[in-house]
C-alpha positions as CSV (number, residue, x, y, z in Angstrom):
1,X,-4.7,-9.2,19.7
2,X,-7.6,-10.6,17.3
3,X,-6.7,-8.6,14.2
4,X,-9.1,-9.1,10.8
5,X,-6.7,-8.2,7.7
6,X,-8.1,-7.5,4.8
7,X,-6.2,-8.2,1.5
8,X,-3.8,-10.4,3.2
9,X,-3.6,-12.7,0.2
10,X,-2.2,-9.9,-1.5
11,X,1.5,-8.1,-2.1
12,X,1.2,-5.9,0.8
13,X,-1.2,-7.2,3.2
14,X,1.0,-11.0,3.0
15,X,3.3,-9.2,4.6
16,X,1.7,-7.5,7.2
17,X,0.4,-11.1,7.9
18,X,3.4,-12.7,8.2
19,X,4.6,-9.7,10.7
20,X,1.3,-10.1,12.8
21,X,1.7,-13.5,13.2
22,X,5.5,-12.7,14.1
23,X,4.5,-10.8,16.7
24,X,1.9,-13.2,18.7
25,X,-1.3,-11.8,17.0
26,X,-4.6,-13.9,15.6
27,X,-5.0,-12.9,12.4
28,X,-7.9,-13.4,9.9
29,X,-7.3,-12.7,6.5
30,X,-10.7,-11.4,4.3
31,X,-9.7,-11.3,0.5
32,X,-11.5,-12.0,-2.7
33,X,-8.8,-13.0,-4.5
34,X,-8.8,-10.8,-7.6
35,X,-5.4,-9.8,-7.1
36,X,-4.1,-12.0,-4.0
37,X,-2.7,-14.9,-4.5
38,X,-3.4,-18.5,-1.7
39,X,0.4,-19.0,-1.9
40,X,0.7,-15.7,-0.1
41,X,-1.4,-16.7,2.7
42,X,0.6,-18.0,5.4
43,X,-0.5,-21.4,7.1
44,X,-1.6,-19.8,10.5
45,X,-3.9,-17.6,9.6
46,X,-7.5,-17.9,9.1
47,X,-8.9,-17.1,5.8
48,X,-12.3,-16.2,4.6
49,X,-12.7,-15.7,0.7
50,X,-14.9,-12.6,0.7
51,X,-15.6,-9.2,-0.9
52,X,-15.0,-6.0,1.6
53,X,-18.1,-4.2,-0.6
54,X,-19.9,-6.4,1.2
55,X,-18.9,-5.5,5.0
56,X,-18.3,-9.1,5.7
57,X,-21.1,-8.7,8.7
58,X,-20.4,-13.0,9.7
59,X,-16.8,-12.8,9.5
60,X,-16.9,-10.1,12.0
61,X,-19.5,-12.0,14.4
62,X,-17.6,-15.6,14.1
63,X,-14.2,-14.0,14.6
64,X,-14.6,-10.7,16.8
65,X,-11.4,-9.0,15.9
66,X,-10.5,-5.9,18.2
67,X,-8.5,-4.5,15.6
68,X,-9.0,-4.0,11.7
69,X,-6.0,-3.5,9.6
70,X,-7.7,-2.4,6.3
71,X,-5.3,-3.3,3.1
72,X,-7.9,-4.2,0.4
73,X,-8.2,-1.6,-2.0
74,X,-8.7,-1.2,-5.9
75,X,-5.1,0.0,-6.0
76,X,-4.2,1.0,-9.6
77,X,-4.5,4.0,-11.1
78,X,-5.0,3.6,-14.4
79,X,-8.3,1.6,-13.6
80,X,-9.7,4.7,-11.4
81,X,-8.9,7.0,-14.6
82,X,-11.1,4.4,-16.6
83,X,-13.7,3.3,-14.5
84,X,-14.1,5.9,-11.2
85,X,-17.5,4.6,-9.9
86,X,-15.7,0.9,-9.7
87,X,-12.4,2.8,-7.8
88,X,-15.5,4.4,-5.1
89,X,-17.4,1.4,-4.8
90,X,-14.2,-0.4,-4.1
91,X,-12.2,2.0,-1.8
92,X,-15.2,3.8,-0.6
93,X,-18.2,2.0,0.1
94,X,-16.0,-0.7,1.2
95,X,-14.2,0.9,3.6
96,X,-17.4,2.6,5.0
97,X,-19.5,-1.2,5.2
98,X,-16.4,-2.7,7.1
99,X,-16.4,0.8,9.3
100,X,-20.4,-0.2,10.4
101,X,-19.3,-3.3,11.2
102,X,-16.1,-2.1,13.6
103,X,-18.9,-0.2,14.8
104,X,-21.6,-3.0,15.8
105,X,-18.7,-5.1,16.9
106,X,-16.8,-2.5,19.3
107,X,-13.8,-3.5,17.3
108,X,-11.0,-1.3,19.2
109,X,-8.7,0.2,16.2
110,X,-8.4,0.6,12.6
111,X,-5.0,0.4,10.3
112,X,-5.4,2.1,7.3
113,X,-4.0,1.8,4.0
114,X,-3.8,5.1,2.5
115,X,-1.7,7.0,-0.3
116,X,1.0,9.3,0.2
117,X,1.9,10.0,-3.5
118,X,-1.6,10.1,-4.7
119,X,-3.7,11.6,-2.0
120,X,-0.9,15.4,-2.5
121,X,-1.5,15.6,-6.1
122,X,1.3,17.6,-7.8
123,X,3.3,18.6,-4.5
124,X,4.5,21.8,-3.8
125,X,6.8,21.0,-1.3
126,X,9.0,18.1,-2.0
127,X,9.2,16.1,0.3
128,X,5.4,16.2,1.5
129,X,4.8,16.4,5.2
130,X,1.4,15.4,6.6
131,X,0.0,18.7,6.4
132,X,0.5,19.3,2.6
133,X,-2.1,20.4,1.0
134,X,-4.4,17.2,-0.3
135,X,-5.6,17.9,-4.1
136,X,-5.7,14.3,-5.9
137,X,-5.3,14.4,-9.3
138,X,-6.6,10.5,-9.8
139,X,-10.0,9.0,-8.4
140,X,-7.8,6.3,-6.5
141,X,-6.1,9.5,-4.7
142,X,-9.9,11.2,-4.1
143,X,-11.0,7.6,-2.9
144,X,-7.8,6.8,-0.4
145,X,-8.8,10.2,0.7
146,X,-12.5,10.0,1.1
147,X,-11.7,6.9,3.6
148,X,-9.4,8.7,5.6
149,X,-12.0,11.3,6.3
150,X,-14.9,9.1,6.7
151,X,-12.7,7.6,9.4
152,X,-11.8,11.1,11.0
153,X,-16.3,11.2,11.3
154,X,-16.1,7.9,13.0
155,X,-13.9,8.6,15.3
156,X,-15.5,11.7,16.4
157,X,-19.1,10.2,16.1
158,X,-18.2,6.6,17.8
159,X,-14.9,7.5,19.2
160,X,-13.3,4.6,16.9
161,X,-9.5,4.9,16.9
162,X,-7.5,4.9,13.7
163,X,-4.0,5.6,12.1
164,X,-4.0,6.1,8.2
165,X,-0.4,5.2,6.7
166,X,0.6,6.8,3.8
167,X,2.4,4.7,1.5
168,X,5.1,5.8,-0.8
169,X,5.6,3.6,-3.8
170,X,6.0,0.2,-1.8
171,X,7.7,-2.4,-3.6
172,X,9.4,-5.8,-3.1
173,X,9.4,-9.9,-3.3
174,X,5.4,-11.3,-4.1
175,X,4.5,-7.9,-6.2
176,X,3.1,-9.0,-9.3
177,X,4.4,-8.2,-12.7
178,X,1.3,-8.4,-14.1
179,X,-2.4,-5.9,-14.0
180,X,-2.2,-3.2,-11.2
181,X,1.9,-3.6,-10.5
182,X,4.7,-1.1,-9.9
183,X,6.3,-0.2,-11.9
184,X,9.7,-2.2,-9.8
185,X,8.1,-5.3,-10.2
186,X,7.2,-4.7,-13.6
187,X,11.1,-4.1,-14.7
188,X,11.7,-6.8,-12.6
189,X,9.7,-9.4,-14.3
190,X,10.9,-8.0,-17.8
191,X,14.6,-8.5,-17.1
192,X,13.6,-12.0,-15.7
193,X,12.7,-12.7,-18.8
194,X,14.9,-10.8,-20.8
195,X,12.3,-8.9,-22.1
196,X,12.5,-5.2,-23.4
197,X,10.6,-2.7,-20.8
198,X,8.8,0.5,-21.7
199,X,9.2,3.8,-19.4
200,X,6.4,6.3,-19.5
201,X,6.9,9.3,-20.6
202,X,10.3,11.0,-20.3
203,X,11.5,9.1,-17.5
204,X,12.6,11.5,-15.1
205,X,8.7,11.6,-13.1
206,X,10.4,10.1,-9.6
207,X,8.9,8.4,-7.1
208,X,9.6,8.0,-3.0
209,X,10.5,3.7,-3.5
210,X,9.6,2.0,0.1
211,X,10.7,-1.9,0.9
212,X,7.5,-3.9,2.0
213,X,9.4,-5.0,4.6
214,X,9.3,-1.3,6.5
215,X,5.7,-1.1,5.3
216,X,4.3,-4.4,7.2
217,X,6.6,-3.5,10.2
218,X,5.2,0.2,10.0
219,X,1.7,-1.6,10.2
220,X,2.3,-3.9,13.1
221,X,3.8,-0.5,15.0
222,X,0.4,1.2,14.4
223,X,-1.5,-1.3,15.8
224,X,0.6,-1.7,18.8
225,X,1.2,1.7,19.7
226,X,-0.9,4.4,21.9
227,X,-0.3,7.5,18.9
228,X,-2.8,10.4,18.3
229,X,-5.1,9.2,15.3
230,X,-4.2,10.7,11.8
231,X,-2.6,10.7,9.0
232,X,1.1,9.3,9.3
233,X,3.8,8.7,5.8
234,X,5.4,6.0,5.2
235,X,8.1,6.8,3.1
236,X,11.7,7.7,2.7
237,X,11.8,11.1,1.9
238,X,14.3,10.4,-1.4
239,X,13.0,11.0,-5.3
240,X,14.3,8.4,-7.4
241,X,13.6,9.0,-11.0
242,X,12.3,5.8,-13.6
243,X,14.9,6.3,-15.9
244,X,17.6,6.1,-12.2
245,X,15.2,3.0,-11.0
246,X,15.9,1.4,-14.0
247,X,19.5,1.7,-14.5
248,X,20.0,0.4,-11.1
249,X,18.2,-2.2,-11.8
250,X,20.2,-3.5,-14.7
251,X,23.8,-2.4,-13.3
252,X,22.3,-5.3,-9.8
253,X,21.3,-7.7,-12.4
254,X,24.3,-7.4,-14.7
255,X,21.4,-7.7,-17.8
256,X,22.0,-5.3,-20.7
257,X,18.3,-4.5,-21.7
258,X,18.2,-1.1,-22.8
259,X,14.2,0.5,-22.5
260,X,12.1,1.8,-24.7
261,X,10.1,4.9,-24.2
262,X,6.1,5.0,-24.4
263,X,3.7,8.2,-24.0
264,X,2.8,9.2,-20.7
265,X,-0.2,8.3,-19.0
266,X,-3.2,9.8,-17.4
267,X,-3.2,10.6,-13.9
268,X,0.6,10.1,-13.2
269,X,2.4,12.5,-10.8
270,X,5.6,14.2,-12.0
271,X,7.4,13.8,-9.0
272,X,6.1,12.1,-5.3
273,X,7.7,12.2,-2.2
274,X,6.8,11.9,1.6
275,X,8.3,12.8,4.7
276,X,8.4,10.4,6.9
277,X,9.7,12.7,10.0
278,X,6.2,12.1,12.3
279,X,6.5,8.6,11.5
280,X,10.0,8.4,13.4
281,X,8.9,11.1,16.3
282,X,5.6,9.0,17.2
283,X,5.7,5.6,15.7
284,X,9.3,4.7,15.9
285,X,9.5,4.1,12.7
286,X,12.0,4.7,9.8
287,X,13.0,2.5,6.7
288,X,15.4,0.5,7.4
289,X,16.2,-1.1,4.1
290,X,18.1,0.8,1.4
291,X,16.9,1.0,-2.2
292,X,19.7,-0.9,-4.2
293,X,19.7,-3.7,-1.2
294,X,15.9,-3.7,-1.5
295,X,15.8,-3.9,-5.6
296,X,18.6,-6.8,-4.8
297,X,15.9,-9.0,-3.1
298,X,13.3,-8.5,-5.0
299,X,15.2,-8.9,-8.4
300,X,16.2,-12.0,-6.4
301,X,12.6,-13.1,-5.8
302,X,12.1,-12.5,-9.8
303,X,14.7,-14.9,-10.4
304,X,16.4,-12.4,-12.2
305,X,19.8,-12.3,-10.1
């Protein structure tokens, strides 16, 4: 299958690529790189240096995917807190030009990457099925969401497939320390360099931690598989608090950094978690590495092990 990535230069979408290609596919990556990264890129696949705001009209025509798996996004938070109208005209009107264009090129099926923390809002049930009630309490969560339903209108206006995967918190080996990261890689960089981190807030928020491993294989499943369109998690099911994150983090790399506390910022969640039980039944998928061997790997990939 021809499948047009976008962000593959990025933490993510590298590894999607690298699965893809695993699997016999023709990928083409689109990325501006403003985050990604050419050393992600892998050597197969094509690459076009582009912004998704514009729709990337020519790389559709010159490469004709059938499939779109959509990974660019504006992807932190904070920035959607600070600046909303650049989160929508990232997450929004990007998604919707590259939409016209799977239109005018009969592309066959969209991948795309949504939110499961942020798109819930402060949960009431813990952990969050598929049909939990969708109140975002950031602009990235409004505009993950906002592309999922402008893909439920083109499917029912132009009968354009899609399956939206809703990430937990995804983390792992190429994540960057640095701008939008997690907050893994950002602990992970620190102890690296032996530098004090700071937890937001009192620590105990938790979060639904998912290896980018399971996430790129989750992708490649999508894209293969004849599922009913919608929304599907991609998570774990498990809370894991900072302040627990953190500790196991230092008890794996044997570093004795104690944190320091900072105030909590706008737009976090208290707690996140997603279940991934529709995922299992109709995907076949589950995660399939374990947190501490997962924090093992990337601590490795930080050089900090």
């Amino acid at each position: 299958m021809r499948v047009l990535l976008t962000g593959g230069a990025g933490f993510i979408g590298s590894h999607v690529a690298d699965h893809l290609l695993a699997r016999g596919h023709e990928v083409a990556v689109v990325d501006d790189l403003s985050s990604g990264k050419r050393e992600n890129l892998p050597e197969s696949a094509r690459f076009y240096e582009m912004d998704i705001r514009t729709g990337c009209a020519e790389l559709f025509r010159d490469f004709e995917p059938e499939a779109l798996c959509h990974q660019a996004a504006q992807m932190d938070v904070r920035r959607s807190v600070r600046e909303p109208d650049f989160d929508a005209g990232v997450n929004v009107l990007g998604t919707i030009r590259l939409l016209e264009n799977c239109i005018e090129q009969e592309v066959r099926k969209v991948v795309f990457a949504s939110t499961g923390g942020a798109v819930y809002g402060e949960q009431r049930e813990y952990p969050a099925t598929e049909e939990h009630p969708q109140y975002p309490i950031s602009p990235y969560g409004v505009s993950k969401l906002a592309g999922e339903r402008y893909m439920h209108y083109y499917r029912v206006q132009y009968n354009l497939p899609y399956i939206a995967l809703r990430y937990a918190n995804v983390y792992g080996p190429r994540q960057d320390p640095h701008g939008e990261a997690g907050v893994v890689a950002i602990f992970c960089g620190n102890l690296a360099a032996e530098r004090v981190s700071t937890i937001n807030g009192s620590g105990e928020q938790t979060r639904d931690y998912v290896y980018v491993a399971d996430v790129a294989r989750a992708n490649v499943l999508a894209l293969e598989s004849e599922v009913p369109v919608g929304a599907y998690n991609i998570g774990t099911g498990v809370e894991t608090s900072v302040n627990r994150l953190y500790d196991l983090l230092v008890d794996i790399s044997g570093k004795d950094l104690a944190p320091e506390h900072g105030p909590a910022k706008p737009g976090e969640q208290l707690r996140s978690s997603v279940d991934p039980s529709k995922s299992e039944e109709l995907l076949n998928w589950r995660p399939e590495i374990g947190l501490q061997e997962g924090l093992k790997e990337t601590l490795r990939f930080f050089g900090a092990v």
